[in-house]
C-alpha positions, 0 to 999 in steps of 0.5 A: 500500500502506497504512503498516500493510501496509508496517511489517508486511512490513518484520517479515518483512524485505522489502527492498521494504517497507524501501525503501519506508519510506525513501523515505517518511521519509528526507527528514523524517528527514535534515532531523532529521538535520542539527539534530542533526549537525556536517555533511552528511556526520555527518547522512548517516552519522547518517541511515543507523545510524539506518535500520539501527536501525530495521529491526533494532528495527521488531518492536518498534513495535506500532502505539501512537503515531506510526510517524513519532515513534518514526523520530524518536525512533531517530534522535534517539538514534542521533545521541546515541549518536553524541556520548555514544561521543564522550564530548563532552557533558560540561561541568563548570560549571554556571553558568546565565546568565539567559535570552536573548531572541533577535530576528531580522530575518526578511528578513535572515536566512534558515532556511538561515544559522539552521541553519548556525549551529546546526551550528557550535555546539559539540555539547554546546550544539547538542544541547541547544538542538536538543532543547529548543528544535526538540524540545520536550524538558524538560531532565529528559529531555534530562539523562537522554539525555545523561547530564548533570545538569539544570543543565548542560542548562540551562547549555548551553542558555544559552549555545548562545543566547548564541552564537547571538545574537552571530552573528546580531547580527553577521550583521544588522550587517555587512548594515546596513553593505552596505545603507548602502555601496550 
């Protein structure tokens, strides 16, 4: 059954449609998930208010555009929604840091370590990061979904980097340190 057929099922609220929609998606969208989230668990609970939304709003998608970029952009929202209610997002300085370059050795750190450290951000900083950077968002529109000012997302921004740096800095050097030990 084609995509068109199935969005328009789900309008009618077929569980089957629906079901089918999620196998489809959740995958791509729980890896979402986890950019936005602290755990598996925050991206489990994140993944499934968002597939609620989804179905409750998918009247509303009417075929202009990218089916799977407007899942996205739900579950992007949902997990703001998420911090926002937290009311976790605000900082109050808005001292911007000049831009940090970050260079990784790609044998030595894995796609796995860089998410992890991600998620360990703090979240106004792993939000920021994840939308501008993972994302594509300018910060115009990241400070309008966060309710924060521009500066702050760049602030933030800055330093989500700077801590970035300094884990994976540490990282490659405690690895330099076992490679010489062998």
């Amino acid at each position: 059954m084609g995509l068109e057929k199935l969005i328009d099922k789900c309008k009618r609220k077929d569980i089957k449609a629906q079901s089918q929609i999620y196998q489809l998606f959740s995958g791509k969208l729980f890896a979402l998930c986890l950019k936005y989230s602290r755990n598996y668990q925050e991206a489990q609970d994140n993944l499934q208010n968002g597939f609620i939304i989804i179905f409750d709003k998918i009247e509303q998608f009417n075929f202009t555009g990218s089916f799977e970029g407007w899942l996205k952009r739900i579950i992007i929202n949902t997990a703001l929604q998420t911090y926002r209610e937290k009311n976790v997002l605000n900082l109050v300085t808005e001292d911007i840091p000049e831009e940090i370059e970050i260079e990784i050795d790609e044998e030595q750190v894995s796609l796995d370590f860089l998410l992890k450290l991600i998620q360990d951000l703090p979240n106004r900083y792993r939000m920021v990061f994840n939308l501008y950077v993972l994302d594509g968002y300018p910060h115009k529109e990241i400070a309008k979904m966060l309710n924060i000012s521009e500066g702050t997302s760049k602030s933030n921004l800055s330093r989500a980097r700077g801590i970035l740096r300094d884990k994976i800095e540490l990282n490659q050097s405690q690895v330099k340190k076992n490679e010489a030990f062998k």
